[in-house]
N, C-alpha and C positions, 0 to 999 in steps of 0.2 A: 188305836186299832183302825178306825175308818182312814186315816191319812196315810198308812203304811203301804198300799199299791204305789202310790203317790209319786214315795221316796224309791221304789224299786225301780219304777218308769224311767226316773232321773238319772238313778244311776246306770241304766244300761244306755242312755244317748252322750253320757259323760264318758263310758268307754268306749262310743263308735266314735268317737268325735275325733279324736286325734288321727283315725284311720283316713278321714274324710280330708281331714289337712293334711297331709303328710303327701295323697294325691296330686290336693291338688297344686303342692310345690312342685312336687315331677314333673308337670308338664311346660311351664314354662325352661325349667333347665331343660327340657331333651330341645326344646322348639328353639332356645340359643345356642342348641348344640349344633342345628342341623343348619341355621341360618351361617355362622362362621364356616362350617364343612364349606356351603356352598358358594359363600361367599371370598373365598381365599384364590379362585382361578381368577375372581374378576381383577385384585389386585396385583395379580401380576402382567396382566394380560397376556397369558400366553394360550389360556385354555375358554377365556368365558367371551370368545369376539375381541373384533379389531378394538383398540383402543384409543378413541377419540383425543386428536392432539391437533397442535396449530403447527403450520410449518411454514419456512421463509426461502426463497433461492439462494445458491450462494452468487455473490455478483461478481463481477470486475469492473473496475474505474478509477480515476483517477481520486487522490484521498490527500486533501493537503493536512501539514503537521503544524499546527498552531498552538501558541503558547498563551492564555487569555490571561487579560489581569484588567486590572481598574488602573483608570489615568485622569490625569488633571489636566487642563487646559491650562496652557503659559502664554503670554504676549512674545511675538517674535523679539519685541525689542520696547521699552517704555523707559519715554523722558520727562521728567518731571522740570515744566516749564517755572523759570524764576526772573526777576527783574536783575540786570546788572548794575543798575543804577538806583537812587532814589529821587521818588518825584512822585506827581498827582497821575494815578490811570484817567487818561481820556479819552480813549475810545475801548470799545472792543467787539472787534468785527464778526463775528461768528456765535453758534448760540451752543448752549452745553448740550453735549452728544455729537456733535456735529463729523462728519469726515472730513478731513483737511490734506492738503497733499504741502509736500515739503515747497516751504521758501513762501507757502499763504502767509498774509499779513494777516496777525490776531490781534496784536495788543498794541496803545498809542500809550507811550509816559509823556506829557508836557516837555516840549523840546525847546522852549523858549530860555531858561535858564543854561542849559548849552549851547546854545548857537551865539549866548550873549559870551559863552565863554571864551569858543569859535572865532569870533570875531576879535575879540582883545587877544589871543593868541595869535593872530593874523597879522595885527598891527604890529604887536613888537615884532613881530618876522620879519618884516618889512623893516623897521628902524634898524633890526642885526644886519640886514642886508646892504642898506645904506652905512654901517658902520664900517662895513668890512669894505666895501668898495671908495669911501673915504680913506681907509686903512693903507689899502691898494695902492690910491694916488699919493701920497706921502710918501709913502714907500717906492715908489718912481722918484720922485722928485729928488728924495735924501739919496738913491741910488746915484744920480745926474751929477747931484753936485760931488757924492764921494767920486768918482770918478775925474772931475776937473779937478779935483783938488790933489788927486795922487797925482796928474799928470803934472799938473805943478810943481809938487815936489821933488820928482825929477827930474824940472830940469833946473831948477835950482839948485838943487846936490850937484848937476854938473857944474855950472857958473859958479857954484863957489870953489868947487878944484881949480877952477882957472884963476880965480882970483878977482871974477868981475863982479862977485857979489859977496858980501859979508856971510861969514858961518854965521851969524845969529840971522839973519835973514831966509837961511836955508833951514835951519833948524824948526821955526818960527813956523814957516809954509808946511813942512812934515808933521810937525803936531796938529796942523788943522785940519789937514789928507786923515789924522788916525782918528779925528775925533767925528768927522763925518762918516768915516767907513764905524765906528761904534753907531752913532746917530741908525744906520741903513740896517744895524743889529737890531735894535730897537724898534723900528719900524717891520721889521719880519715879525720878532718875536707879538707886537702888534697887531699885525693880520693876521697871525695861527690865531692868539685867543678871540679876535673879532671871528674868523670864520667857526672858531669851537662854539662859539655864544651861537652863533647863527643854525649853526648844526643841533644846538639844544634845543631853540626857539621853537624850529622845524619837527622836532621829535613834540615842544607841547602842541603846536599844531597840530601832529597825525592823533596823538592823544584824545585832543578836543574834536575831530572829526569822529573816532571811534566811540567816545561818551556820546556824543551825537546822535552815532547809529544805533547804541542802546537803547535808543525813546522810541523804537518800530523793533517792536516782536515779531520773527516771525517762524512758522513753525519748522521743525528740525528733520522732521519725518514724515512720511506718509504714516493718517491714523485714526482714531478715532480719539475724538475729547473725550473728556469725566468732567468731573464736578466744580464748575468756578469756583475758585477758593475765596477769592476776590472781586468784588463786584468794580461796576465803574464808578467814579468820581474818589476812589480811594487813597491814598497813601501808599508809596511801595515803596521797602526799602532794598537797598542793593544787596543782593545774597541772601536775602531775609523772607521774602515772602512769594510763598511757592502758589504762584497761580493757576495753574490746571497741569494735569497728566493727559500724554497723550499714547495712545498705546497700538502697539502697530500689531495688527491680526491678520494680515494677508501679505506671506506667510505667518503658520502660528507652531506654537511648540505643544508637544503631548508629552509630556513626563509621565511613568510609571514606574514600579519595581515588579524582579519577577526571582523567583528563589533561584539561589546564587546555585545550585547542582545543575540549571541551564544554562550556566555561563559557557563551559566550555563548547557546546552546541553551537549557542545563537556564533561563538566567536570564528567557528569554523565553519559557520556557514556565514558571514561576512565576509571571507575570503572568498567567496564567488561570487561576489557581489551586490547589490542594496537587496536590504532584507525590506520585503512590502509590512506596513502596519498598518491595519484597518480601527478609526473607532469612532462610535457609535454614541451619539450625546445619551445622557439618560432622559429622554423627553416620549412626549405620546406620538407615535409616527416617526420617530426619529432615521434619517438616512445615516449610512455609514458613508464615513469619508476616508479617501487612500491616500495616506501619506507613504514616508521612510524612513530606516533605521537612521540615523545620523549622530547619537554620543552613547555609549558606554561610560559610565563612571569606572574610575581609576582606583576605587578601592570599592570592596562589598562592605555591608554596615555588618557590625558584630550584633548587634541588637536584637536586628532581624533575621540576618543572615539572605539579606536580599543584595541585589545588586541595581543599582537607579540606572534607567533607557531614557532615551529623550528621541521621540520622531519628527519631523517636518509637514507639515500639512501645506499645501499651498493654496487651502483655505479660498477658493473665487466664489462660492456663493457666499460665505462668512458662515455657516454653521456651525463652525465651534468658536467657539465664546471666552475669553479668557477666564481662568474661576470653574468653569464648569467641569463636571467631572463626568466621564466618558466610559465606557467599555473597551477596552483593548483589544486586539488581535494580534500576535507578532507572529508570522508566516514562514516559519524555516525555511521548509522547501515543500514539495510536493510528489508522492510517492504514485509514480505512473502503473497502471495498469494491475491494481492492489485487488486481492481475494478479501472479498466483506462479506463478513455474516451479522445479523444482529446480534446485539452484543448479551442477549438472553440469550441464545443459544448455546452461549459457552458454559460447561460444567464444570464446576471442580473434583478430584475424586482423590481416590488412596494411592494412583500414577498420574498427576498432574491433570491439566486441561481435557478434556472431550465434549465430544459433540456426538448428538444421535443424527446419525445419517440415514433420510427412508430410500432406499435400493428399491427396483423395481418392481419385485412384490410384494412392494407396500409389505416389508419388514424394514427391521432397524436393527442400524450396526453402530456399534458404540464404536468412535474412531478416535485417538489421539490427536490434538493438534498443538503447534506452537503458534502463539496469537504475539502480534506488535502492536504499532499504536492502538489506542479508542479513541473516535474521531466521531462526537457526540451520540449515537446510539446505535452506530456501529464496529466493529473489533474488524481490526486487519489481520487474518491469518496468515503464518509466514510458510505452514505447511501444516500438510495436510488432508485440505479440500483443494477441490475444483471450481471451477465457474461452470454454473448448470447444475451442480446438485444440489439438493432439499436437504436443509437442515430443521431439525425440531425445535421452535421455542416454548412452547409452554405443553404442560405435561409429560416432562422428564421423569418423574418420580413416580411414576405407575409402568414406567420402560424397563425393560432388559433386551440384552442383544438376542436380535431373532424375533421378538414382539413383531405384532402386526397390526398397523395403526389407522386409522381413518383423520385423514389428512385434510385441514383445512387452513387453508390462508388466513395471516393475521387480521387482514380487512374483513372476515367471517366470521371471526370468534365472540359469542357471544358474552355480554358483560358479566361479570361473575357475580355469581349469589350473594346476598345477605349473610356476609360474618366468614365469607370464602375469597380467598386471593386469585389472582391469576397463577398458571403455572402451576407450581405445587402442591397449593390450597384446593384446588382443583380437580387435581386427582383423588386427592385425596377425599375430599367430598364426594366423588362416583363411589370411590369404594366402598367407604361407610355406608350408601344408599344401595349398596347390591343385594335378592334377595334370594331363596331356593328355589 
């Protein structure tokens, strides 16, 4: 009995209790009911103020069409220097790296073993020459006497018609007319093979001169050296032992590939003449250098499905480097007097491309456009726009046609918030923060 208020106290705040909550649930859902009411003008901005956007001109200028790709650096031309001969290196005039211009003396082989050659091929030259010119007079001499001696026998064949000489006496004289005129056969056939001998002698001669010139290296090209393969005082055998490259970089070659769907392009625009390529070492500071188009490959690789370029550089300060790998530019042409918007200002939609256009009271009209190349962070519109009108880049998606927008230049737009993007993020971030 004394506990029994107790238990009644209890249970009548046990039945207001539920009244007290039920409260005060109501209140936060009417207070998110009133915040969305109020908050659904600012999201479209037609009703809750201008809505804050970045905006760009549209421009006109000149917009060239370039194809980028990665390229190698090639030597215009590299010869790999070798001995012709063998023998001891004795000199070597130049040091490794060096520049050298065509027809430098680089390399000395021992020329003393040739010139001893030189010299005994010299000597028999002279004895074939003495042989032949012996030959020669012999061959006068045996001509002289066949000649007396056929006259002889003439007239002996007469004298003995007459009877003043015996037929064996005439006979006798004609056999020795035929056997001298064989003799002066003989003697020809004589000086042909002395002058053939003479004419061999003369070819080891030029021979032994040419081994000779073998023992002075000298370079083939204008270039730069590499790596002596071979030092001095060495051994070098003929065709066997490759002593330096030399590799010629002024001019140099730029090889690239570029996907074979710009074949037809780059090939029609070669018909009007050299296509410019610009490229660019991968280095810190690197300057670009302007070369030209000059090889197309004759097939595209299946692989790839790329097609190999090779340009010209003419290379006078020597900044590209054979080996080195480059950034490419290939320059089709250049499209004069091109309508450019930033390339964020193009939208896509459920009718292709548009752009919001701000009109002069700072409203916006959503307009269609047809857009050509992008030419790094700008789009060439092909129709459309104008040069002089504003187009909208960032906060698109809080717009509809007729919105009224508060217009700021890209160079004004403040960085965007913590966990918000440019542009869309953007907007959408205002909206969510709108309140009654």
């Amino acid at each position: 009995m004394p506990h029994r208020p107790f238990l009644v106290a209890a249970r009548s705040v046990i039945r207001r209790g539920p009244v007290v909550l039920g409260f005060a649930l109501v209140v936060p859902i009417v207070a998110a009911g009133c915040s969305r009411t109020s908050a659904a003008p600012a999201r479209r901005g037609g009703e809750g103020g201008p809505v804050p956007v970045v905006t760009a001109p549209v421009t006109e200028k000149d917009v060239p069409v370039d194809i980028a790709a990665i390229g190698n650096v090639e030597a215009y031309d590299t010869v790999t220097v070798q001995s012709q001969v063998t023998g001891q290196l004795v000199d070597v005039l130049f040091h490794e790296g060096d520049f050298v211009t065509k027809g430098q003396h680089l390399f000395t082989i021992d020329p003393r073993p040739f010139e001893a050659a030189l010299a005994q091929a010299q000597a028999n030259l002279s004895r074939d020459e003495a042989l032949v010119a012996q030959a020669e007079a012999q061959l006068g001499r045996d001509a002289a006497q066949a000649e007396y001696q056929q006259l002889t026998a003439e007239r002996n064949a007469e004298l003995q018609k007459r009877g003043i000489i015996s037929k064996d006496m005439a006979e006798q004289t004609r056999a020795g007319a035929d056997a001298t005129a064989a003799l002066v056969k003989a003697d020809k056939a004589g000086l042909t093979s002395a002058k053939a001998q003479l004419t061999a002698q003369q070819s080891a001669v030029d021979n032994a001169k040419v081994q000779l010139s073998y023992t002075v290296i000298n370079s083939p090209l204008d270039g730069r050296t590499g790596n002596l393969a071979v030092k001095q005082g060495n051994l070098v055998t003929a065709n066997g032992s490759q002593l330096i490259t030399i590799q010629k970089i002024q001019p140099v070659y730029v090889t690239f590939a570029i996907p074979a769907v710009h074949l037809p392009t780059v090939k029609e625009h070669m018909g009007h003449g050299e296509l410019p390529v610009t490229a660019t070492p991968q280095d810190v500071d690197a300057k670009a250098a302007t070369g030209r188009l000059t090889f197309v490959d004759n097939a595209v690789d299946p692989t790839t499905d790329t097609i190999k370029l090779k340009a010209t550089f003419d290379n006078p300060d020597r900044r590209l480097w054979p080996g080195q790998f480059a950034r490419v530019s290939l320059r089709l042409m250049t499209l004069p007097h091109a309508v450019v918007v930033p390339s964020e200002a193009v939208q896509t939609g459920q009718d292709g491309l548009y752009v919001f256009v701000v009109k002069s009271d700072r409203t916006v009209e959503q307009r269609t456009v047809v857009t050509g190349e992008r030419v790094d962070q700008d789009m060439v519109i092909q129709k459309g726009l104008h040069p002089g009108e504003t187009v909208v880049t960032e906060g698109q998606l809080r717009l509809e046609p007729g919105s009224k927008v508060q217009a700021r230049g890209a160079e004004d737009a403040d960085p965007p918030a913590p966990g918000q993007g440019r542009g869309r993020g953007r907007g959408q971030g205002q909206g969510r923060g709108a309140r009654p």
